[in-house]
C-alpha positions as CSV (number, residue, x, y, z in Angstrom):
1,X,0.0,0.0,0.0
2,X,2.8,2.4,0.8
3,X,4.0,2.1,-3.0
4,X,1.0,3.1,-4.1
5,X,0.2,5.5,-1.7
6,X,3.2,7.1,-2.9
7,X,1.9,7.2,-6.4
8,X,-1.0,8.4,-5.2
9,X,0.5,11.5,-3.8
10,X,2.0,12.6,-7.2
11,X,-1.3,12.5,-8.6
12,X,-3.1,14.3,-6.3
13,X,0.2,17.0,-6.8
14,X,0.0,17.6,-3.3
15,X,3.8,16.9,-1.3
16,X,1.8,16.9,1.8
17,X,-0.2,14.1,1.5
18,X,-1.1,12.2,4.8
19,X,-3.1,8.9,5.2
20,X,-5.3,11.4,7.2
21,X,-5.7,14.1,4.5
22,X,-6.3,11.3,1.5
23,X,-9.1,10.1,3.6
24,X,-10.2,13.5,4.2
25,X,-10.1,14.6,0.8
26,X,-11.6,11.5,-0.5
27,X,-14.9,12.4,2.1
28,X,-15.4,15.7,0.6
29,X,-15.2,14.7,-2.5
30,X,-18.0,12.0,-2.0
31,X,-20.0,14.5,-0.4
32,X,-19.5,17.1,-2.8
33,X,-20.7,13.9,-5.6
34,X,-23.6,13.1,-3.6
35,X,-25.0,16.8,-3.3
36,X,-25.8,16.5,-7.2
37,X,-27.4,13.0,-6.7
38,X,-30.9,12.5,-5.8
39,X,-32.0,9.4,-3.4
40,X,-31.7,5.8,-4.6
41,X,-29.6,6.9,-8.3
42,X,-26.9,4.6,-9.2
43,X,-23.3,6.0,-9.3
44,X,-20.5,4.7,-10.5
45,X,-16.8,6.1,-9.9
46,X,-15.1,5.6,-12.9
47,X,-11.5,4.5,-12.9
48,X,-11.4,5.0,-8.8
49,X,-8.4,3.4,-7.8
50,X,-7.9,3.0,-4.4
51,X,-11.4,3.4,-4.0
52,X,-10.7,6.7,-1.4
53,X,-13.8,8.4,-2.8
54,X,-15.9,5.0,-3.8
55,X,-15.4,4.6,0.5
56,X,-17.4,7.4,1.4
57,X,-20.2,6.9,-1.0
58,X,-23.0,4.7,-0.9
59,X,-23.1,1.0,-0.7
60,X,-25.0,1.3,-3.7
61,X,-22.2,3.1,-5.3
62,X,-20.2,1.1,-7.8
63,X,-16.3,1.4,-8.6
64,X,-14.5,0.3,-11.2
65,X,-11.1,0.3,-12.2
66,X,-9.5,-1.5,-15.3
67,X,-6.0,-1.9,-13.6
68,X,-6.1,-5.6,-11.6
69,X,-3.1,-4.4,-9.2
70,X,-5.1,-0.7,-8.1
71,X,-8.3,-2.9,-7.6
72,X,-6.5,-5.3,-5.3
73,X,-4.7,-2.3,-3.5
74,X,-8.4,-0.8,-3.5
75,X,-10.6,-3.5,-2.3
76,X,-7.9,-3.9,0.6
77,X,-8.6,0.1,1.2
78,X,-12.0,0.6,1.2
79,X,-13.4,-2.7,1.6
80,X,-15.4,-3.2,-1.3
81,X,-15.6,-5.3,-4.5
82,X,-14.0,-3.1,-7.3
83,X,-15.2,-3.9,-10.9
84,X,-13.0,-5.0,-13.9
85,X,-14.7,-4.7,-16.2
86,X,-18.4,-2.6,-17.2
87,X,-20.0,-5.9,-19.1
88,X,-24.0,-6.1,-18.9
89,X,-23.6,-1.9,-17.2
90,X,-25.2,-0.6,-20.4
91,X,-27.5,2.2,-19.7
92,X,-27.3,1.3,-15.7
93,X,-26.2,4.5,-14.0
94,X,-27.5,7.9,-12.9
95,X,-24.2,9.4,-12.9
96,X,-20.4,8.6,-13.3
97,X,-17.8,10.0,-11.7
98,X,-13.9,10.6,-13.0
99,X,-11.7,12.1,-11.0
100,X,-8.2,12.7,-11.6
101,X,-8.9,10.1,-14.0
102,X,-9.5,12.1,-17.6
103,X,-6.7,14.2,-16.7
104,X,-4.0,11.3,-15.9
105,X,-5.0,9.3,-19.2
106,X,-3.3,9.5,-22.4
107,X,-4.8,11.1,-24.9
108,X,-5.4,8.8,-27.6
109,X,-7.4,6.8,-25.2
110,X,-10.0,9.6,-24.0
111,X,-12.5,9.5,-27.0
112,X,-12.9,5.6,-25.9
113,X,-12.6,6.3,-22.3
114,X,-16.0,9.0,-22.9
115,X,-17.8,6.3,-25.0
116,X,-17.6,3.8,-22.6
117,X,-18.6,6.7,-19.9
118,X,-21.7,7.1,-22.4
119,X,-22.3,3.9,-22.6
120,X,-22.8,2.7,-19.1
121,X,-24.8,6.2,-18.1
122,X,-28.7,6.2,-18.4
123,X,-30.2,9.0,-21.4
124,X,-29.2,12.3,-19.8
125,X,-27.1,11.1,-17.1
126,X,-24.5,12.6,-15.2
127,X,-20.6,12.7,-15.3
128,X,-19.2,14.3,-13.1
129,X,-15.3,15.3,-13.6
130,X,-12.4,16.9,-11.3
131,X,-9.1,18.0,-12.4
132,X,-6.4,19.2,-10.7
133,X,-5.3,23.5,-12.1
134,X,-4.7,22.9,-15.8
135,X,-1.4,24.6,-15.2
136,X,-0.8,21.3,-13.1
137,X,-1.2,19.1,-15.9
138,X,1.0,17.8,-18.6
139,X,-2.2,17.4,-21.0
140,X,-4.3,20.0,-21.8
141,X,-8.3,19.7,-20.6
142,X,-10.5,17.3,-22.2
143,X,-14.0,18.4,-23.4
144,X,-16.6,15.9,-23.5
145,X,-18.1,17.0,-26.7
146,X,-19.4,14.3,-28.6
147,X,-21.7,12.4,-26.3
148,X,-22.1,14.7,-23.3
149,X,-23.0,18.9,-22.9
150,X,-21.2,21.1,-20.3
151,X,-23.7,22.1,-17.7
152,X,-21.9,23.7,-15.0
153,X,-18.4,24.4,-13.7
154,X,-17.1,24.6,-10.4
155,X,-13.4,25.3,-8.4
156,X,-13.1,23.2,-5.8
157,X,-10.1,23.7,-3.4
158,X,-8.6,26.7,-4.8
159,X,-7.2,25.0,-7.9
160,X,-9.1,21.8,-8.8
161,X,-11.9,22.1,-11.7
162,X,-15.2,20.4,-11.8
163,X,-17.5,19.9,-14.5
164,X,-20.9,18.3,-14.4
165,X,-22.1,16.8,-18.3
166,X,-25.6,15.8,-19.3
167,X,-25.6,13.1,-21.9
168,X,-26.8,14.0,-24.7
169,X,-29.8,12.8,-26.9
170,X,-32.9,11.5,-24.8
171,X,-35.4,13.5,-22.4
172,X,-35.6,13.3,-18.9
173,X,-38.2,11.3,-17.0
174,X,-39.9,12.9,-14.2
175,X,-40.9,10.7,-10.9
176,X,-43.2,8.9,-12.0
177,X,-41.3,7.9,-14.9
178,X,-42.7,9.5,-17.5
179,X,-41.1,11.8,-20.2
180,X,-41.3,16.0,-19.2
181,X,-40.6,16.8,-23.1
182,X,-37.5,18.1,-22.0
183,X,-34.3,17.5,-24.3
């Protein structure tokens, strides 16, 4: 776990990372995920890791994480069953969450990594995305443009960027399930 831990602190670009402040920052950004769900919607973090924001979510949250040594590392963290792969997902969450993940992946694998995203969310689901500064990155931002539209942006923490994305192309259901029209 230290090794990773380790890694973990590069990411995050903070040289003062503690157990204590990964756990802390992994809370808050859980909570700041579930003030933009409603009750009983199906979340998925998207390429979580070592599952420190998965933790703080609910038991009904979903991770997954394509990378067989961070899900072991990340079952043994948050102590919960880490998915390897999104098979028979299609169309099965309310929103997905990616952060630090969109910003850490290389760029010819971003147009996949935002159909898969597309293709596991419900029509008009959420994704939900955090960067570190842009300055702080060696890739520039990615913009979710071909299956998703930009509905809000947000700093977090002085230099980290949200964005929350509809998916495009189907209306929204109102609670009783039925269509409101809307696009």
């Amino acid at each position: 776990m230290d090794k990773l831990f380790e890694l973990m602190k590069g990411i995050l670009a903070r040289d003062d990372l503690t157990p204590e402040l990964f756990d802390s920052l992994g809370k808050a950004d859980a909570e700041f995920i579930m003030s933009h769900a409603r009750k009983n919607e199906k979340i998925l973090d998207f390429g979580c890791g070592l599952g420190r924001i998965l933790k703080y979510l609910p038991e009904t949250a979903e991770g997954y994480d394509p990378n067989p040594e961070m899900r072991q590392y990340g079952e043994q963290y948050c102590g919960r069953k880490i998915l390897g792969n999104l098979e028979g997902k299609q169309n099965y969450y309310n929103i997905v969450v990616a952060i630090l993940v969109v910003q850490h992946s290389l760029a010819q694998f971003r147009s996949s990594m935002e159909k898969q995203i597309a293709d596991v969310l419900k029509p008009r689901g959420r994704l939900i995305t955090l960067d570190t500064d842009p300055k702080l990155s060696l890739l520039p931002p990615y913009e979710f443009a071909d299956y998703f539209e930009l509905q809000s942006q947000e700093t977090l923490r002085e230099t980290d960027i949200t964005r929350i994305y509809r998916k495009k192309g189907a209306v929204e259901e109102t609670t009783n399930g039925q269509s409101d029209g809307k696009p």
